[in-house]
Backbone as a ProteinNet text record, in pm:
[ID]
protein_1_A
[PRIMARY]
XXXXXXXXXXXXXXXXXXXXXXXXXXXXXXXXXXXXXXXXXXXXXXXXXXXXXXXXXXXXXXXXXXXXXXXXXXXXXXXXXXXXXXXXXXXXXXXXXXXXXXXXXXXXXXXXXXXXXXXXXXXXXXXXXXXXXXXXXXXXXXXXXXXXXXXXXXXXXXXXXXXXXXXXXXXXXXXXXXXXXXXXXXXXXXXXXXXXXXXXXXXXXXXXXXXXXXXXXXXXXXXXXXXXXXXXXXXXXXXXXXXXXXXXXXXXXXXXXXXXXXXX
[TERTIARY]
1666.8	1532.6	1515.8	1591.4	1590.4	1626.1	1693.3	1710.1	1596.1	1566.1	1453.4	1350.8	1293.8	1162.5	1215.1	1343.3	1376.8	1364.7	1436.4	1443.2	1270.6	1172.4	1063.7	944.1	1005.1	917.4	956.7	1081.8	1155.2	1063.4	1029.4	945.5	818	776.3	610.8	643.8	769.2	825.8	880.5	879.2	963.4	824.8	673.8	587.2	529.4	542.6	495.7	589.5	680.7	814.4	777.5	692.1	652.1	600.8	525	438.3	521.3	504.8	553.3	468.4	515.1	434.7	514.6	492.5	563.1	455.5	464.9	353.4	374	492.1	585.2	596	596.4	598.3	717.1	809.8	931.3	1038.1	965.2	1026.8	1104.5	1091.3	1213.2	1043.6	1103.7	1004.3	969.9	910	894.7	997.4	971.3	1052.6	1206.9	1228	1371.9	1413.5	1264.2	1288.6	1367.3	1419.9	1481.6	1470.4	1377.1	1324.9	1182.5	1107.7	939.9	883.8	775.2	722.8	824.2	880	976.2	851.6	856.7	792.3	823.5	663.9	686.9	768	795	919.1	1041.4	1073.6	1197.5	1300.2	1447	1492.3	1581.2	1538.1	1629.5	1697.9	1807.6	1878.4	1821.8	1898.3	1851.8	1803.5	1824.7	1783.4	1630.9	1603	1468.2	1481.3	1587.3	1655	1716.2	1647.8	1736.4	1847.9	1895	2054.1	2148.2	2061	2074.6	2071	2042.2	2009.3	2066.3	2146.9	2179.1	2145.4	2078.5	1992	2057.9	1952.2	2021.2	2024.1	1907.6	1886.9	1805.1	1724.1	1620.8	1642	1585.7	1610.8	1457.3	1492.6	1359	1388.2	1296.5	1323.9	1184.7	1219	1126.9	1129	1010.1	977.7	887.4	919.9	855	855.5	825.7	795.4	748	809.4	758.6	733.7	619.8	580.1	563.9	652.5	664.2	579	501.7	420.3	350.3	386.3	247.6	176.2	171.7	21.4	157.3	336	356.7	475	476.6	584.4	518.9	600.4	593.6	627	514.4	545.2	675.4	762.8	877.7	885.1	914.1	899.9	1027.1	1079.2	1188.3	1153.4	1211.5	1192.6	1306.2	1272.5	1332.1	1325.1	1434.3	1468.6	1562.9	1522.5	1583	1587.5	1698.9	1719	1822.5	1753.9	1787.4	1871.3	1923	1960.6	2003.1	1900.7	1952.1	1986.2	2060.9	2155.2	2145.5	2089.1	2046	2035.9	2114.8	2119.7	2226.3	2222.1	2319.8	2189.5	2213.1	2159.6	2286.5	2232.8	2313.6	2200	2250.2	2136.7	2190.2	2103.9	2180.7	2048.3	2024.6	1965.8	1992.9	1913.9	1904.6	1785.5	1838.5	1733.7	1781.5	1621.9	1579.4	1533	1592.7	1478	1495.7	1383.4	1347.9	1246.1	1308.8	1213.9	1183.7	1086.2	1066.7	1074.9	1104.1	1089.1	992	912	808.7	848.8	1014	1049.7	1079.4	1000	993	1136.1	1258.5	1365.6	1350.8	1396.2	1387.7	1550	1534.6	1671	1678.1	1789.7	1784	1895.3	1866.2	2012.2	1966.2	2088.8	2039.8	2186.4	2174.9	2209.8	2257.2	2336.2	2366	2363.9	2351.6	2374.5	2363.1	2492.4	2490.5	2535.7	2458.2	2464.6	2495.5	2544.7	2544	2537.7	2423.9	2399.5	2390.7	2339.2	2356.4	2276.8	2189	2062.8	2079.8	2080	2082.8	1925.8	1928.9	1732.4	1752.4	1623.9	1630	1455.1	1379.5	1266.7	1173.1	1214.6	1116.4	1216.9	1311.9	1393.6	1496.3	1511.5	1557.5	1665	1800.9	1923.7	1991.9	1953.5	1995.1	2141.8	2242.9	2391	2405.6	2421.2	2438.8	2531.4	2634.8	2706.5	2711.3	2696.7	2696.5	2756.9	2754.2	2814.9	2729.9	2714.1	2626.9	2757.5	2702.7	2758.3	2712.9	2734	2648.6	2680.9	2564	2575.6	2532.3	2493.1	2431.4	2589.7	2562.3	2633.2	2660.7	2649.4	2618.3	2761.5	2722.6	2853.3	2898.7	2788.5	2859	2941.1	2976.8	3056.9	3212.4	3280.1	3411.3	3372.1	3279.3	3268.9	3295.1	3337.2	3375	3264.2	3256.6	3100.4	3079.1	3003.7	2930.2	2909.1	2975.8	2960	2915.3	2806.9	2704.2	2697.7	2661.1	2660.4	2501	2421.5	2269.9	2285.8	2164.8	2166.6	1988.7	1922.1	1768.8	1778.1	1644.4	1637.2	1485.1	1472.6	1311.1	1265.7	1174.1	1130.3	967.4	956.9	795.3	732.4	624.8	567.3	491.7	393.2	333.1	337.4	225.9	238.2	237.9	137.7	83.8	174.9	174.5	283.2	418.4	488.3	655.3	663.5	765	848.5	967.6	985.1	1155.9	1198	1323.9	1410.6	1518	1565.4	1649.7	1747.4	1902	1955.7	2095.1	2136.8	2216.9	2346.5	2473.9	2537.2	2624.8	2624.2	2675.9	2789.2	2887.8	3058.9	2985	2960.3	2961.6	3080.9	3106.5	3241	3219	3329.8	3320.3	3344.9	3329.5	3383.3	3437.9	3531.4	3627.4	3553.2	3438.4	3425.5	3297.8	3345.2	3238.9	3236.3	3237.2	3279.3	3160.3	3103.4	2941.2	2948.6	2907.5	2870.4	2806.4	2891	2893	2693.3	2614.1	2474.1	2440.7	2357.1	2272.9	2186.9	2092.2	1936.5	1874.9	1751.7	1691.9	1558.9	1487.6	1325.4	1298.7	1152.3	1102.7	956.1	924.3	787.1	716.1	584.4	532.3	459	417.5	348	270	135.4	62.8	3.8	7	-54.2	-211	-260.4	-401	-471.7	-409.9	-424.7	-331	-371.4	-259.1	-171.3	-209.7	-173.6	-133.8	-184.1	-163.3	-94.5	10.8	90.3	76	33.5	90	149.5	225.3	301.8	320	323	343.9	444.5	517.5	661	689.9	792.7	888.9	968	1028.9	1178.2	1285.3	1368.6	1439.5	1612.7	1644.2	1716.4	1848.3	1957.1	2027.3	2031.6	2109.2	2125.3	2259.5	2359.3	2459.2	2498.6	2429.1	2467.8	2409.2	2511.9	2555.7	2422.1	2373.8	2293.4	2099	2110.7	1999.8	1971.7	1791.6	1767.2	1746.9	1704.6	1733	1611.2	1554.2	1441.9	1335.1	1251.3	1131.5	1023.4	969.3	851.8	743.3	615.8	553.2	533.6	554	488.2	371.2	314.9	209.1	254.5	295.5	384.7	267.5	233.1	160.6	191.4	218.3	250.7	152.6	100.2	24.7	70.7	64.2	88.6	-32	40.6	-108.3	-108.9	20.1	60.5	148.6	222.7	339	452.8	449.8	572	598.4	484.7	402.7	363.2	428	324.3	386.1	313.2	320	329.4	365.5	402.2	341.7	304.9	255	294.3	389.8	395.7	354.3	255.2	249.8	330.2	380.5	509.8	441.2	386.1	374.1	490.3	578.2	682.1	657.7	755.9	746.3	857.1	965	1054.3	979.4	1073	1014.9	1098.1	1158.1	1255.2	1196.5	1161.6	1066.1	938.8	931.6	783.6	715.8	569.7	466.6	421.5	420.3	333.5	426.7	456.4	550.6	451.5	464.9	349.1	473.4	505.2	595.3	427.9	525.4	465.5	529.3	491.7	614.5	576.3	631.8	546	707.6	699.1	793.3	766.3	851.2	815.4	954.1	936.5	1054.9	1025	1185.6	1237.4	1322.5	1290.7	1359.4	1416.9
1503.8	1469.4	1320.5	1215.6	1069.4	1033.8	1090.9	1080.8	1154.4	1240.1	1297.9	1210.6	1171.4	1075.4	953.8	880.3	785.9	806.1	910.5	964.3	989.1	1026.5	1069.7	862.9	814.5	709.4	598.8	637.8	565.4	576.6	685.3	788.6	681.8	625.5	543	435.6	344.4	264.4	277.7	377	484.5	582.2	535.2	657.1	659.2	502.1	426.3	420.8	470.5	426.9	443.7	516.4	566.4	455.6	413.2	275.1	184.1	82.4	-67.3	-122.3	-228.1	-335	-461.9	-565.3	-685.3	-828.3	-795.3	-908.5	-1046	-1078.9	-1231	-1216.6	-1176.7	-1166.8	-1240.4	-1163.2	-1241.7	-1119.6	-1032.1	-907.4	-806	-814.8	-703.1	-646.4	-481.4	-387.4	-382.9	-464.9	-463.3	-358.7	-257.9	-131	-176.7	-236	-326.8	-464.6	-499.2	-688.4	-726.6	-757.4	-793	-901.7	-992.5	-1129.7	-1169.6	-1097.4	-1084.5	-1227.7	-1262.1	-1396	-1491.1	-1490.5	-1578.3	-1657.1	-1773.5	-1835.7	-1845.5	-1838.2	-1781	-1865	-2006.7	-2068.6	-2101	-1991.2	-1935.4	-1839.7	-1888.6	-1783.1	-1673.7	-1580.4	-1474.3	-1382.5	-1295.1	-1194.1	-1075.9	-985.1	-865.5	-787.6	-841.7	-789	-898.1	-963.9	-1041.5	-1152	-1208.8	-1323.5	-1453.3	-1538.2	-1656.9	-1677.2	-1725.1	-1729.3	-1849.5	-1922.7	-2017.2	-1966	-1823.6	-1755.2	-1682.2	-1638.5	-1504.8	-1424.7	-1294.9	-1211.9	-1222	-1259.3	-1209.6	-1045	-1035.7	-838.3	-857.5	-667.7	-689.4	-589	-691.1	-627.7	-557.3	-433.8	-350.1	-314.2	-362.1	-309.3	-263.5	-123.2	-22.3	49.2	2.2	72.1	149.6	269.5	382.3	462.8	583.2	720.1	796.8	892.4	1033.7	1094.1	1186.1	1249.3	1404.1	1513.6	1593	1678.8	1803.9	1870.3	1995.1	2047.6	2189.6	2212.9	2374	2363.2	2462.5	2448.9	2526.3	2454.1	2308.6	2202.8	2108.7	2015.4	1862.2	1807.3	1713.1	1631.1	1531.5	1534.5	1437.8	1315.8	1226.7	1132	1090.7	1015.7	978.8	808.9	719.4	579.3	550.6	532.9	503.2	330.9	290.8	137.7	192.6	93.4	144.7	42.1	-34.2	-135.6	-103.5	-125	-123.4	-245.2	-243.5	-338.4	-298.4	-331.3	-293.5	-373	-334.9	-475.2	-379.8	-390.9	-313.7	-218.5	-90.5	25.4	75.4	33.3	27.1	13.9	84.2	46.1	99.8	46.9	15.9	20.8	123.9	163.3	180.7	114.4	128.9	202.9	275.9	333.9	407.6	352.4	412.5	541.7	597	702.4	749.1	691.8	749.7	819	961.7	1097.9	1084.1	1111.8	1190.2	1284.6	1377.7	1461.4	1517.4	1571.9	1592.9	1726.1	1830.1	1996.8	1994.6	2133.8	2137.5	2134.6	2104.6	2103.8	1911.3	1830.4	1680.7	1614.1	1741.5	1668.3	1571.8	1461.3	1402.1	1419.4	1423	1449.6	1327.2	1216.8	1166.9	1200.9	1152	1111.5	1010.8	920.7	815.7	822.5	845	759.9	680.9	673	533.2	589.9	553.1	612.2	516.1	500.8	468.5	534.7	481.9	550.6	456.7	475.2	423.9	508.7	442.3	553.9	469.1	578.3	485.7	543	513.2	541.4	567.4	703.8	685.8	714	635.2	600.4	629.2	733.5	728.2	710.5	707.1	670.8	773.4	942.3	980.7	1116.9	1086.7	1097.5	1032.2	1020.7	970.2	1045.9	1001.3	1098	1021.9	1000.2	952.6	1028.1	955.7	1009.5	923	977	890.9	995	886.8	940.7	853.8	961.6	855.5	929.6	837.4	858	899.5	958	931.4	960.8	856.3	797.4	853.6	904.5	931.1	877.6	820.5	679.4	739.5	910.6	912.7	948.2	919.5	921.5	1051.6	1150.7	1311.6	1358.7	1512.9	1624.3	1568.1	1502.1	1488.7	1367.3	1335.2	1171.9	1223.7	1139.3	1196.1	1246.6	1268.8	1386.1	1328.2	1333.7	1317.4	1256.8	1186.4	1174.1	1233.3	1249.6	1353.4	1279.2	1343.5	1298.2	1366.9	1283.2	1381.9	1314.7	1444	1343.6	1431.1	1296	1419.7	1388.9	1442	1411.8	1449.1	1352.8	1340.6	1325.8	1478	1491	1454.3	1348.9	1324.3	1301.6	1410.3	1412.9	1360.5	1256.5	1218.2	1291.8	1363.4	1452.8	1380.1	1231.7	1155.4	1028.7	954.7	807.2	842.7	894.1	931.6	1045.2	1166.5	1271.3	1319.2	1318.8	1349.6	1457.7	1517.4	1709.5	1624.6	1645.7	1603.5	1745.3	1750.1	1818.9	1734.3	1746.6	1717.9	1832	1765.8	1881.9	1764.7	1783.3	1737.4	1768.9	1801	1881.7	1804.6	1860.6	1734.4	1825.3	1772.7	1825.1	1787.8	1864.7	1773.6	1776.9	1665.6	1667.6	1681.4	1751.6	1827.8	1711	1817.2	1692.6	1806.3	1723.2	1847.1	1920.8	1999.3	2088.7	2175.9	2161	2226	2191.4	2340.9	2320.6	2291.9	2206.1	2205.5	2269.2	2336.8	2380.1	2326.8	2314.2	2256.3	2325.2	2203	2278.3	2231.6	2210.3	2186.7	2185.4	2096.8	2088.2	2028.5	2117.7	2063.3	2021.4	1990.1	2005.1	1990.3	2019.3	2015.7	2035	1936.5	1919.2	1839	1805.8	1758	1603.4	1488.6	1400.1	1349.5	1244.9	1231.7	1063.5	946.8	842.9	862.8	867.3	838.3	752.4	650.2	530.7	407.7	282	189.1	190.6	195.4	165.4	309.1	396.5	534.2	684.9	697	838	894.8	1014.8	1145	1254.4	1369.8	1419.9	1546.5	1694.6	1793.2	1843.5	1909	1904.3	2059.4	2122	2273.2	2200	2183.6	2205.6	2252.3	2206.3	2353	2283.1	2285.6	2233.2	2312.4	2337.6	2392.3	2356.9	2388.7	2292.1	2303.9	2166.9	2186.8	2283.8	2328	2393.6	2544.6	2623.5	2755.9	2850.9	2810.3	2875.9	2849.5	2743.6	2722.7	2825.6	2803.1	2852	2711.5	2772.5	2632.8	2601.8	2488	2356.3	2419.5	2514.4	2502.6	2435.8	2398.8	2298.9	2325	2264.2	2229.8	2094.1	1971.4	1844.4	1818.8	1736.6	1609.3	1442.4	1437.7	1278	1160.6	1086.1	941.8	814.4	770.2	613	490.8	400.2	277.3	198	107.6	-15.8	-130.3	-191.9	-309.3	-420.5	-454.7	-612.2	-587.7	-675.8	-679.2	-658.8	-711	-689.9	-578.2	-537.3	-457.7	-319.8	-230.6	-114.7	-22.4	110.9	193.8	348.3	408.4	559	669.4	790.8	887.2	1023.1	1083.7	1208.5	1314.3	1457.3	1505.3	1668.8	1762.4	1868	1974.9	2079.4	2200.9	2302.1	2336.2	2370.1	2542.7	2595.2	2781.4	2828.7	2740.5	2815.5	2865.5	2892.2	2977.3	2863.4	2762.4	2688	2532.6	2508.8	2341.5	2364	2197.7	2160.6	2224.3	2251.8	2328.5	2219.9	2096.5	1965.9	1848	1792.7	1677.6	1569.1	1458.6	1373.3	1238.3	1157	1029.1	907.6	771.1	687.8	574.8	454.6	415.6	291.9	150.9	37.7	-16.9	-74.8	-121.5	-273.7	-333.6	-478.9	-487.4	-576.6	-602.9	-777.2	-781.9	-961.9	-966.1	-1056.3	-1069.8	-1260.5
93.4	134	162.2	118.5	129.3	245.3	339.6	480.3	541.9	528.8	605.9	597.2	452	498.6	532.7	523.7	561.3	773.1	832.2	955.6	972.7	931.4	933.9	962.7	872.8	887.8	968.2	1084.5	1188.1	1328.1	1284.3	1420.4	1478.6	1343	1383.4	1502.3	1438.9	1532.6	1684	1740.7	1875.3	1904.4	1848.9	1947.5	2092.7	2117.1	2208.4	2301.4	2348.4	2410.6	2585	2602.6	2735.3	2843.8	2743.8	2778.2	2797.6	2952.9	2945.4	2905	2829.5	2739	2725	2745.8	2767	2712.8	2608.7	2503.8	2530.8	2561.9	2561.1	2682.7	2782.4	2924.2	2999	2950.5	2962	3057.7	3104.3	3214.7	3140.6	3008.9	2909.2	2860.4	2854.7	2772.6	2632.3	2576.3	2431.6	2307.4	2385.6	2333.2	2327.4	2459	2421.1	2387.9	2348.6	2363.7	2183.8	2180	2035.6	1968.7	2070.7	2045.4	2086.4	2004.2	2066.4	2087.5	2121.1	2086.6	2205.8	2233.7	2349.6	2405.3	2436.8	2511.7	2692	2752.2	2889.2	2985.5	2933.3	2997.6	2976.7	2900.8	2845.1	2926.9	3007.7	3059.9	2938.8	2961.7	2822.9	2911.5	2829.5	2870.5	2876.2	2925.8	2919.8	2776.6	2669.5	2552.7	2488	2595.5	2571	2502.8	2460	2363.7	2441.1	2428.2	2499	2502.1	2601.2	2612.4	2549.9	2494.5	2353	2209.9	2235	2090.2	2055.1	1948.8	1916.5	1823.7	1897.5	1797.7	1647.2	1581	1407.4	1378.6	1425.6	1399.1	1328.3	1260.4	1198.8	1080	922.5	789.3	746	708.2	670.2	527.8	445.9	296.3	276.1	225	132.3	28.2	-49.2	-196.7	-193.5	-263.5	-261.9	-398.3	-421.4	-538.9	-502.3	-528.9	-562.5	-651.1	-685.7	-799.9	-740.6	-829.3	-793.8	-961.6	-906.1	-996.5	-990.4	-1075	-1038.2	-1148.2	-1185.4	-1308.7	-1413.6	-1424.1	-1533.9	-1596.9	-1572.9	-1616.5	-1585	-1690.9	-1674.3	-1544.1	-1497.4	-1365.8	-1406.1	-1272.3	-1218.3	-1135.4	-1132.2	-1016.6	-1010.8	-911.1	-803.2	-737.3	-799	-729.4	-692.7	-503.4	-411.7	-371.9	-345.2	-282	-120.7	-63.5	99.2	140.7	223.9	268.2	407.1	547.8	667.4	732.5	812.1	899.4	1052	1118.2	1262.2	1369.6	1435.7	1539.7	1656.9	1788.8	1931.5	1903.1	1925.7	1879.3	1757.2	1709.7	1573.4	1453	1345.3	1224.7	1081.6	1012.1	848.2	773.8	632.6	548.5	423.3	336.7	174	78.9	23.4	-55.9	-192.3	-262.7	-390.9	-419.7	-565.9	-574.5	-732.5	-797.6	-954.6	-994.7	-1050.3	-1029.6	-1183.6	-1253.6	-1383.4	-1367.8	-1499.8	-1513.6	-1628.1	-1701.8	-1868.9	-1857.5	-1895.3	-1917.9	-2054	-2062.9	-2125	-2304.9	-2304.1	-2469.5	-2466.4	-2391.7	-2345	-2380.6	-2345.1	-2301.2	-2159.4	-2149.7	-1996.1	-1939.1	-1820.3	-1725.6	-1646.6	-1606.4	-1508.9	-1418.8	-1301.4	-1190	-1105	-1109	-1044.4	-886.8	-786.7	-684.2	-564.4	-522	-401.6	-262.9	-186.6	-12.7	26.2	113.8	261.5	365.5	486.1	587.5	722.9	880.9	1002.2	1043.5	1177.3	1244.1	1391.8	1509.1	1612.1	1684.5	1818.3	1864.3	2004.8	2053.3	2231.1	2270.4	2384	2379.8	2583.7	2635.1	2752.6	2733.4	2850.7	2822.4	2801.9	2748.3	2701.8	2600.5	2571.3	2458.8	2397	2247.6	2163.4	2088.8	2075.9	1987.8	1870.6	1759.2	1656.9	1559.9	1619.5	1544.6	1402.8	1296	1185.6	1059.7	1009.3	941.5	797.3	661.9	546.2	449.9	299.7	182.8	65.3	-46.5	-139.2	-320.8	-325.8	-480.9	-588	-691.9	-827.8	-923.9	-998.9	-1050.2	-1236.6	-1215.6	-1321.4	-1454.2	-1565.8	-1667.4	-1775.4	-1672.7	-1797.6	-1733.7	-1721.1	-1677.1	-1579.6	-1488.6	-1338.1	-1322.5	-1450.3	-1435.9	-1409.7	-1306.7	-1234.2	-1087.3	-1079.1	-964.2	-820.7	-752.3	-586.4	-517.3	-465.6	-326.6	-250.9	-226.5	-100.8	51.9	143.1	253.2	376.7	445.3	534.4	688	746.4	905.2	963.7	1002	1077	1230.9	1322.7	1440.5	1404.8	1499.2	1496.2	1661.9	1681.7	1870.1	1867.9	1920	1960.8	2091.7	2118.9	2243.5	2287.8	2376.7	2367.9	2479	2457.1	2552.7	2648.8	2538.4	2663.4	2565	2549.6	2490.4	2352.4	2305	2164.6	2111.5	2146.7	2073.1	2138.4	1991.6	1985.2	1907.2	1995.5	1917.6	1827.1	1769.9	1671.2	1602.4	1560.5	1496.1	1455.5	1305.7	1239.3	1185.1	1159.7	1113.6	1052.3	954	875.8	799.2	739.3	703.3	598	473.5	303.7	281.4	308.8	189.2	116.2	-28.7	-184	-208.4	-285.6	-413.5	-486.6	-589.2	-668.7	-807.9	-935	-1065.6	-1128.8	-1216.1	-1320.5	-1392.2	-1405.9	-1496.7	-1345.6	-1223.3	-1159.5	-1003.7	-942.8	-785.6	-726.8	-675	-586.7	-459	-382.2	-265.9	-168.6	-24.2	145.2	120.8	195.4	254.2	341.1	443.6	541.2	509.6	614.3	561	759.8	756	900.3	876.3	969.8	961	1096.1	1163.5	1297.2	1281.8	1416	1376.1	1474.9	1468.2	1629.7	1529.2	1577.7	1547.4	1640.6	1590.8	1757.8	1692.2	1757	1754.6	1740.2	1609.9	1629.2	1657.8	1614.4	1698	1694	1712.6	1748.9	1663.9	1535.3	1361.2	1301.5	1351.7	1233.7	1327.4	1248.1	1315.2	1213.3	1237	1170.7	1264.4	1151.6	1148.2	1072.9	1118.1	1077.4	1089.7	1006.6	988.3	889.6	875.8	856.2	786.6	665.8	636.8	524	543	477.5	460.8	296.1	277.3	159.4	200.4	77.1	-37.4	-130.6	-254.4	-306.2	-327.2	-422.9	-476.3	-615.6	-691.7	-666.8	-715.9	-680.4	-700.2	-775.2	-887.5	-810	-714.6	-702.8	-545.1	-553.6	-393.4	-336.7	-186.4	-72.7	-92.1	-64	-45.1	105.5	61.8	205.1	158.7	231.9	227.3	372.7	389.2	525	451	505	521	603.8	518.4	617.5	617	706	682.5	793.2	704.5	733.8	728.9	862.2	881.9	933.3	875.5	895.9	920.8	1027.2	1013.8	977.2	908.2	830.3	851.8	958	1033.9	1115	1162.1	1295.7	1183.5	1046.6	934.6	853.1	810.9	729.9	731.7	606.6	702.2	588.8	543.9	447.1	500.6	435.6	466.3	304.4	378	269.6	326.3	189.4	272.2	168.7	220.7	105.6	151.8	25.7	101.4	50.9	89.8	8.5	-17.9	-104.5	-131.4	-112.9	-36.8	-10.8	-94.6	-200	-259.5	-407.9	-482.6	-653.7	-700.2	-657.4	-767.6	-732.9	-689.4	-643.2	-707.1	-759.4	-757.6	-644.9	-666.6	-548.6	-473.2	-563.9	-475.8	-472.6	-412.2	-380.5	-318	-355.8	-321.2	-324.7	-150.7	-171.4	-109.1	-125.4	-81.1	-111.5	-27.6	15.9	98.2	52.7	148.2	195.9	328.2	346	467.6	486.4	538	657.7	747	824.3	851	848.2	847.2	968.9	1123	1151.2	1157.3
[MASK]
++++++++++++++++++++++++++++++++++++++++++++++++++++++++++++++++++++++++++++++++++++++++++++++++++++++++++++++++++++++++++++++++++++++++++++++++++++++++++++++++++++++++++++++++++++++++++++++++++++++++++++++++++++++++++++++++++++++++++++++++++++++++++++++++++++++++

């Protein structure tokens, strides 16, 4: 699920793509300028960057939680750290992830952890194909200590119908590794779903998805989402997603949120 809302809150940034827009008026499409703000007697390259300059790229770090709950167990939460780096169409992603949870005899459970991921972006001007391949680490200290990493590859298809709304589908596929006392099980996980610019600052997003699970013993992850993105500056900007869960083995209510900032 940490790629999905991670893939889910990429979308706010890519709704506008239809539109030319050229703020710095420097003949590059905002959508491709990599050096906004250029001054208008500035000659730049084709990536909108002076030819005295070389793009640094741009760092996105986000903090977030989830609280997961219904009305016949103790509520769970999950604190997420996410840290981006993107260079033209290239990005690099490191993420963490802290799940606890109490069962109603107020044992607590944790697992804590690591992912990274690269991925890479083919962009035409009214669809988007996101290839990305990653790792995930487990950092927690119980049975599962020894165990192998898990390694996953997604593809994200986004299609813009006009300025304001986009169709997407996701689909993803995890080897787990295994640890000496226990074989984990290959799963997949997709989602699909339409979003629409309400306005300059705010996307939402209705969304299907549906995710396997590791272990042998469990059922797969359905959900419907409502996923919400703000922006609150040109740096700035927060995300809310809430999931109604359709399996018998998930929390019923999943509630994330999530502020994140960009440095270039």
């Amino acid at each position: 699920m940490t790629l999905l809302k991670i893939t889910l809150s990429i979308l706010l940034c890519s709704s506008a793509l239809l539109a030319y827009e050229d703020q710095d008026i420097d003949g590059v499409d905002d959508s491709k300028d990599l050096c906004a703000d250029t001054p208008f007697d500035v000659i730049v390259d084709e990536r909108g960057c002076p030819y005295d300059k070389k793009y640094p790229g741009k760092i996105t770090l986000q903090l977030g939680s989830d609280i997961s709950f219904n009305t016949l167990s103790a509520t769970s939460s999950n604190l997420n750290l996410f840290v981006n780096y993107d260079y033209g169409h290239w990005s690099f992603s490191l993420s963490s992830s802290n799940y606890s949870t109490t069962n109603i005899n107020t044992i607590t459970r944790s697992e804590n952890s690591l992912y990274f991921t690269a991925g890479y972006l083919f962009q035409t001007p009214s669809f988007n194909t996101k290839v990305s391949m990653g790792t995930k680490f487990s950092l927690t200290g119980d049975e599962t200590s020894g165990r192998d990493n898990d390694y996953f590859s997604s593809v994200n298809f986004d299609y813009f119908i006009n300025t304001k709304q986009n169709i997407f589908f996701y689909y993803s596929y995890t080897v787990s590794g295994d640890s000496p006392t226990m074989d984990y099980n290959n799963f997949y996980s997709c989602s699909t779903g339409t979003g629409y610019a309400l306005t300059d600052k705010w996307y939402s997003a209705l969304s299907y998805s549906y995710s396997g699970s590791a272990y042998p013993e469990n059922e797969a992850y359905k959900a419907l989402s409502w996923f919400n993105a703000y922006t609150v500056s040109k740096d700035l900007f927060v995300t809310c997603n809430y999931a109604y869960t359709l399996d018998k083995l998930s929390y019923d209510h999943i509630i994330s949120f999530n502020v994140g900032v960009h440095f270039e």
